[in-house]
C-alpha distance (Angstrom), angle and dihedral (degrees) to the residues before:
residue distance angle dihedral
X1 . . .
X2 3.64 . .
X3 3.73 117.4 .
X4 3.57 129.8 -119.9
X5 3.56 130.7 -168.6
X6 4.27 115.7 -157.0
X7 3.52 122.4 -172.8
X8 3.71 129.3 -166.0
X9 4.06 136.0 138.8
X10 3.26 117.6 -97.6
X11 4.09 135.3 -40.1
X12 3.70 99.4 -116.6
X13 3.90 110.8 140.6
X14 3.87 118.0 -67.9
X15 4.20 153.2 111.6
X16 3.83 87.3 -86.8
X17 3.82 108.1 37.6
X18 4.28 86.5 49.7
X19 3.71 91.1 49.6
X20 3.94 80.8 48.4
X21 3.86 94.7 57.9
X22 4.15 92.7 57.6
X23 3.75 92.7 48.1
X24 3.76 81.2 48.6
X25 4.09 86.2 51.4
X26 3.54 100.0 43.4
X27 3.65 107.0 40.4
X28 3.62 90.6 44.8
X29 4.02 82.5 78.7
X30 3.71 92.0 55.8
X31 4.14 99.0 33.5
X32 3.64 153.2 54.2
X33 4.10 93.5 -126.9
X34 3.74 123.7 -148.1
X35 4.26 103.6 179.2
X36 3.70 104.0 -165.0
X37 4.04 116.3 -163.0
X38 3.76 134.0 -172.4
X39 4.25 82.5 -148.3
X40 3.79 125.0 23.3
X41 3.60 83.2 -140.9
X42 3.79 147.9 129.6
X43 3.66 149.0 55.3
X44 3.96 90.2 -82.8
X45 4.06 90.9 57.6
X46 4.19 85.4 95.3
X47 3.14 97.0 56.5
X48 3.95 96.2 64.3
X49 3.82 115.2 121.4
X50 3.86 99.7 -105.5
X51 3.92 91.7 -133.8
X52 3.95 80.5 63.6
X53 4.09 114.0 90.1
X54 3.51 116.1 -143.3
X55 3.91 116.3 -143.9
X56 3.80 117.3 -173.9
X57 3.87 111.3 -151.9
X58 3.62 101.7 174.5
X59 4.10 126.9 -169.2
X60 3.48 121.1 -109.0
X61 4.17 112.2 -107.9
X62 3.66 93.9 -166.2
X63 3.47 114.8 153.7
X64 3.70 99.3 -125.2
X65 3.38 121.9 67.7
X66 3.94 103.6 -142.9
X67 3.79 92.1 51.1
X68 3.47 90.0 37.9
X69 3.81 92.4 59.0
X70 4.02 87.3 40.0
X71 4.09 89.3 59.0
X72 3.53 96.4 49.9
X73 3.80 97.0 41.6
X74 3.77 87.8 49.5
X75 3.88 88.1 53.3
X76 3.73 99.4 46.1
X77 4.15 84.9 48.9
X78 3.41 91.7 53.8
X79 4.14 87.5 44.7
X80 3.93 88.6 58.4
X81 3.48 99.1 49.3
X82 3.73 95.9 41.0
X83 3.78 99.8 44.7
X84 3.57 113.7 21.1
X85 4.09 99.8 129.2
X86 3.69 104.2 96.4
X87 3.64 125.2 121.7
X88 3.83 94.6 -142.4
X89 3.66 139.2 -6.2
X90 3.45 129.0 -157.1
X91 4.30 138.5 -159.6
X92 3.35 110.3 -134.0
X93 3.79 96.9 175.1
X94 3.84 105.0 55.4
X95 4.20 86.7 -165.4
X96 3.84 101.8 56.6
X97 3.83 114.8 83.9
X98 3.51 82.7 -166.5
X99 3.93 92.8 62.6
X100 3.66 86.8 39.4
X101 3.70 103.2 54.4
X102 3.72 95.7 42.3
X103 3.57 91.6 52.9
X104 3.95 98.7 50.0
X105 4.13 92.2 52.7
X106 4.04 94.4 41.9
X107 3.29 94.5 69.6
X108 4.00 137.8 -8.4
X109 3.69 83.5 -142.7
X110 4.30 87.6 79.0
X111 3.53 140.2 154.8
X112 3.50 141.1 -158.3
X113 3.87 127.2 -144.6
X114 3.79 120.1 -155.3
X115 3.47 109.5 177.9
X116 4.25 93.8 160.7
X117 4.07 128.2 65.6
X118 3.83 91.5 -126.5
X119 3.74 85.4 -174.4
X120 3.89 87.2 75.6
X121 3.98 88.1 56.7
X122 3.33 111.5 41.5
X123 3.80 146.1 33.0
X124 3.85 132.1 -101.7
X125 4.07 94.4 -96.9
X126 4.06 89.9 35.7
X127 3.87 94.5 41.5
X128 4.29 81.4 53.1
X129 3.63 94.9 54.5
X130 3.47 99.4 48.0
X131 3.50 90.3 50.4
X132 3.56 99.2 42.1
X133 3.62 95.7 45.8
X134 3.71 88.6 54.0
X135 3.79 78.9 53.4
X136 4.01 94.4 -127.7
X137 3.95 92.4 -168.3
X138 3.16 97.8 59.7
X139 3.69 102.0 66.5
X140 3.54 114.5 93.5
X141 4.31 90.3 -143.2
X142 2.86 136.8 28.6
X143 4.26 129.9 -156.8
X144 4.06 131.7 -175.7
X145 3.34 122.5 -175.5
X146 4.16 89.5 -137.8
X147 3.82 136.8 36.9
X148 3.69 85.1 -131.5
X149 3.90 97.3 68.1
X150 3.66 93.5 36.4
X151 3.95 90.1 60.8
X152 3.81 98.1 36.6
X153 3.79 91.0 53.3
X154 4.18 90.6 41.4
X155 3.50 82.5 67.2
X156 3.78 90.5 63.5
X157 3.69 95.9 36.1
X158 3.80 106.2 25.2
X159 4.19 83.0 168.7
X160 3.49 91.2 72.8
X161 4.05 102.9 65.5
X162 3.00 99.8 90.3
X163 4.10 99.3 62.2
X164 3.51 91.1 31.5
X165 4.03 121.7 110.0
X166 3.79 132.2 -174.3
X167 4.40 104.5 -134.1
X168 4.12 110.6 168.1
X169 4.19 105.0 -140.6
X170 3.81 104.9 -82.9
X171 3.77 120.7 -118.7
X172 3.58 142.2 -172.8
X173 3.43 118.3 -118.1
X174 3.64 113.7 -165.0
X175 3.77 100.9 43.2
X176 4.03 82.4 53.3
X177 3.80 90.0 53.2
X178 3.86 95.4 44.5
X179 3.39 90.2 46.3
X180 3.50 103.5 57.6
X181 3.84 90.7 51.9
X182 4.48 86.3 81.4
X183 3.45 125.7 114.1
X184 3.98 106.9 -87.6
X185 4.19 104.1 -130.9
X186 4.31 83.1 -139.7
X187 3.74 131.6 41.8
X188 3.52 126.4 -118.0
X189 3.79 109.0 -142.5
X190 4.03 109.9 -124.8
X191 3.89 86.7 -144.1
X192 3.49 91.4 54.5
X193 3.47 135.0 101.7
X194 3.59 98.1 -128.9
X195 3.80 124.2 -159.0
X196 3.88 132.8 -174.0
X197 3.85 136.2 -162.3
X198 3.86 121.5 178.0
X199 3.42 120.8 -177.0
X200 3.68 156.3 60.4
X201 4.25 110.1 -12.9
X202 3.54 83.3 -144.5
X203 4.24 114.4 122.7
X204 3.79 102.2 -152.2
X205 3.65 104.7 63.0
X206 4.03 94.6 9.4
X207 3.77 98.1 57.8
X208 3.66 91.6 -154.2
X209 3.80 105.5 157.9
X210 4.07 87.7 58.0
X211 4.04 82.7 63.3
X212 4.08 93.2 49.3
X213 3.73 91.0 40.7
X214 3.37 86.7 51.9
X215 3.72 86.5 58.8
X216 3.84 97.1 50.3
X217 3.78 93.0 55.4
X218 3.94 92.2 51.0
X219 3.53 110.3 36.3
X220 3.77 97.0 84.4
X221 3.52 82.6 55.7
X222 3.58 106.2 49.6
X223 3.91 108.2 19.6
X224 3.92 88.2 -167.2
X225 3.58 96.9 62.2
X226 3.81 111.1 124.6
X227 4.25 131.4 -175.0
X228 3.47 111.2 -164.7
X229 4.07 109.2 -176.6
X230 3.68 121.6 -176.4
X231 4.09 122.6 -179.9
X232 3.98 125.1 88.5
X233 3.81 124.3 -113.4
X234 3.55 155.6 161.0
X235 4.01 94.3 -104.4
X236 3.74 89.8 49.2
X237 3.76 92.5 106.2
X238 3.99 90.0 47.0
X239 4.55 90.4 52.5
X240 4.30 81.9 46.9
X241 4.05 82.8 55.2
X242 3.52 99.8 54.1
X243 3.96 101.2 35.2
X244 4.30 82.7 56.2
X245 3.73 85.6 46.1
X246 3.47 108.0 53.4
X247 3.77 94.5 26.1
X248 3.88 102.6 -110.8
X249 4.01 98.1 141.9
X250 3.74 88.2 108.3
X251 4.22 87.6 54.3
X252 3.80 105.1 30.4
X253 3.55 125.6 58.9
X254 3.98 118.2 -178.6
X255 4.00 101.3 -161.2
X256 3.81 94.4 -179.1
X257 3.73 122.9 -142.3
X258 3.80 118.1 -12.9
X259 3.74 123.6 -172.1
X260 3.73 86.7 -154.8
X261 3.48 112.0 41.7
X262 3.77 99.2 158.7
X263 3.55 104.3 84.4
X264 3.90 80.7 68.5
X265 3.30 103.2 51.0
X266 3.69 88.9 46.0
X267 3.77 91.3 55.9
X268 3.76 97.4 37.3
X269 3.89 120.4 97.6
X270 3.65 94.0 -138.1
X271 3.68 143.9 4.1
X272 4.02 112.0 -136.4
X273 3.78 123.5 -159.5
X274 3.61 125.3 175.5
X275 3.76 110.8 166.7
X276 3.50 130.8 152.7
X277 3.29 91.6 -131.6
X278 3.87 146.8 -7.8
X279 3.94 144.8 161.4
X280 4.32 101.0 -124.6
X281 4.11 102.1 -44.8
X282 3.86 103.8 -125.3
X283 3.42 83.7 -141.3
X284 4.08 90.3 74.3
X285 3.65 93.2 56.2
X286 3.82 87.8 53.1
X287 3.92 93.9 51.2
X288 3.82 82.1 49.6
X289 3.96 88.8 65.8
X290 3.56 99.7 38.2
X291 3.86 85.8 40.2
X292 3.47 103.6 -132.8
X293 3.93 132.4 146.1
X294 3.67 125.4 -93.3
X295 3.72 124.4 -149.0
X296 3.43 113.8 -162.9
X297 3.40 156.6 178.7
X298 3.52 101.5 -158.7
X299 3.80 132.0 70.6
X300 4.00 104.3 -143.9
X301 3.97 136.1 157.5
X302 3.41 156.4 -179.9
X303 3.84 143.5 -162.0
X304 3.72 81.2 -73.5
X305 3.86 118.2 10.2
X306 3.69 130.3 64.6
X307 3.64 117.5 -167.6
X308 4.20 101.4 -144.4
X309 3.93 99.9 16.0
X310 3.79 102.6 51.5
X311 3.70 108.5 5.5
X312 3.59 134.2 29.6
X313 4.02 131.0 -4.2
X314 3.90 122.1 -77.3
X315 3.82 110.9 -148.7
X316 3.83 132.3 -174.1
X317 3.84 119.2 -89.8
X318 3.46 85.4 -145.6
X319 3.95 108.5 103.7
X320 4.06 94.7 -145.2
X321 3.68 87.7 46.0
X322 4.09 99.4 41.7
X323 4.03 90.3 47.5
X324 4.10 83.5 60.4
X325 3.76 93.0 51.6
X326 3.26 95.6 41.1
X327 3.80 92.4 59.6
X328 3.87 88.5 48.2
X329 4.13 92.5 51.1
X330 4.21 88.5 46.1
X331 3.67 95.1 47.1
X332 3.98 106.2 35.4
X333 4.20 79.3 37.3
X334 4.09 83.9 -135.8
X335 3.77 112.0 -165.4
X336 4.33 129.2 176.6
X337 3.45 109.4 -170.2
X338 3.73 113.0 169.9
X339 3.76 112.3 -134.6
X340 3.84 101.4 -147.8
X341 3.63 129.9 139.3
X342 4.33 89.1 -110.6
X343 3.88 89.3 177.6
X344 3.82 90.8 63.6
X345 3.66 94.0 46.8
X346 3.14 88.4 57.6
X347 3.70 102.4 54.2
X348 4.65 82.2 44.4
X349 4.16 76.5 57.8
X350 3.89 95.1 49.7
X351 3.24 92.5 46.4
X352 4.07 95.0 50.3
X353 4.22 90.2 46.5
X354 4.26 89.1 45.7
X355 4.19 81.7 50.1
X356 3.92 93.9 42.4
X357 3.80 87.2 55.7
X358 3.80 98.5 42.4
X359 3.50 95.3 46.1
């Protein structure tokens, strides 16, 4: 079998680490796999194929810079020389220069993830260095998870179209399906209006306080409104602040993190999303399978879904504006599920990432 090398960060909980674990699953069938983290860390690290090996190539913290730089040059020298047989090599985490560097002198056969639109996040000279300093030309490939990052950053780099692809996150189906069938630990209320956020607690991306102000405005309104959020962050403390504050225990629930969080999404009435900005949230593909409505902020597709048009319900990020459509999607009880066969997509996208690498 051919060998591979991927290198991310770590596998602590998150969008990008759990798309991480089904590439893991499904090219595992097609490749010799070498996963290469900065940390062999996280809640995720279990569910590693066991015919993957693990490496751990961590980054000097030294507290001076030149030696600092030394150390890690040194290791990634060593890295080269020691392991320089695979047939590609791919960067899963487009942030770590770490990931990035490793990946570009494993193999010239290399491939860079993207699974964020860094246009949202930075500006023209900031969005060039962190490109350029993650030397974007280099990479043989490149893969987004959405056609809109691939065409907001071609405006940037207008070089790179021609090795660039569009491949949604991969999932798997059936253990998302049999999952959701356990026992939830809480009840959702049938007569409620029940709302879920997964995800990130982390405000600048995340957006979350739009979702709990979004609460305050309509809970006189509709009594039975409820906001379930599950995910662990660094603004977690800040959400538990307002909720006390303006007296939303009795409408917002922060479960924390959940290895399983299907079983809620299955029982939920709608999933709501509104971050400033993403690549393809994983957890879209997984309201696809347990066909459940998105609400979103975000307009985002692929070669085959388009969050707003065809599945799910695009809302205004504007609070004024999103309490109004809110109050239209409670009382006209508007759904758009998407009635696709999602399991055979995403064998069509397996089959496009296993070509991507072979070609």
């Amino acid at each position: 079998m051919k060998k591979v090398l991927i290198s991310a960060n770590t596998l602590e909980i998150g969008g990008i680490e759990k798309s991480l674990i089904n590439v893991l699953n499904y090219l595992s069938d097609e490749f010799k796999i070498d996963l290469v983290l900065e940390k062999k860390t996280g809640e995720l690290i279990n569910k590693v194929p066991k015919d993957i090996n693990i490496i751990e190539l961590k980054v000097s913290d030294f507290k001076i810079p030149f030696i600092r730089k030394i150390i890690n040059f040194t290791r990634k020298l060593i890295w080269k020389f020691k392991y320089n047989n695979y047939y590609a090599s791919i960067c899963y985490a487009t942030y770590s220069y770490s990931a990035n560097k490793l990946a570009r002198i494993s193999s010239k056969n290399n491939i860079l993830f993207i699974h964020s639109d860094y246009t949202k996040i930075y500006d023209e000279i900031d969005l060039k260095h962190f490109f350029d300093t993650r030397y974007i030309n280099s990479f043989k490939k490149i893969i987004f998870v959405s056609n809109e990052m691939k065409q907001n950053l071609l405006k940037y780099y207008p070089n790179i179209e021609k090795k660039s692809y569009v491949i949604n996150n991969l999932i798997n189906c059936d253990e998302i399906i049999t999952c959701s069938k356990e026992k939830l630990n809480i009840k959702f209320e049938k007569n409620n209006i029940n709302l879920l956020f997964v995800g990130r607690l982390e405000e600048e991306s995340k957006n979350i306080f739009l979702q709990l102000e979004l609460i305050k405005r309509l809970k006189d309104k509709y009594d039975n409104i409820r906001l379930y959020i599950i995910g662990v962050g660094k603004d977690e403390e800040r959400y538990l602040s307002y909720i006390d504050k303006n007296k939303l225990n009795k409408y917002v629930k922060l479960l924390g993190y959940k290895e399983n969080p299907y079983p809620y999404i299955k029982n939920c009435d709608y999933i709501l999303l509104t971050s400033n900005y993403e690549g393809f949230p994983v957890i879209f593909n997984e309201a696809l399978v347990l066909k459940k409505t998105v609400i979103s902020t975000l307009k985002i597709s692929d070669d085959t879904i388009n969050i707003g048009d065809n599945f799910g319900i695009l809302v205004s990020n504007n609070i004024n504006k999103l309490v109004e459509e809110m109050k239209e999607i409670i009382d006209s009880n508007k759904q758009n599920i998407l009635d696709i066969d999602i399991k055979k997509i995403n064998e069509k996208r397996k089959k496009i990432l296993v070509g991507v690498i072979n070609e």
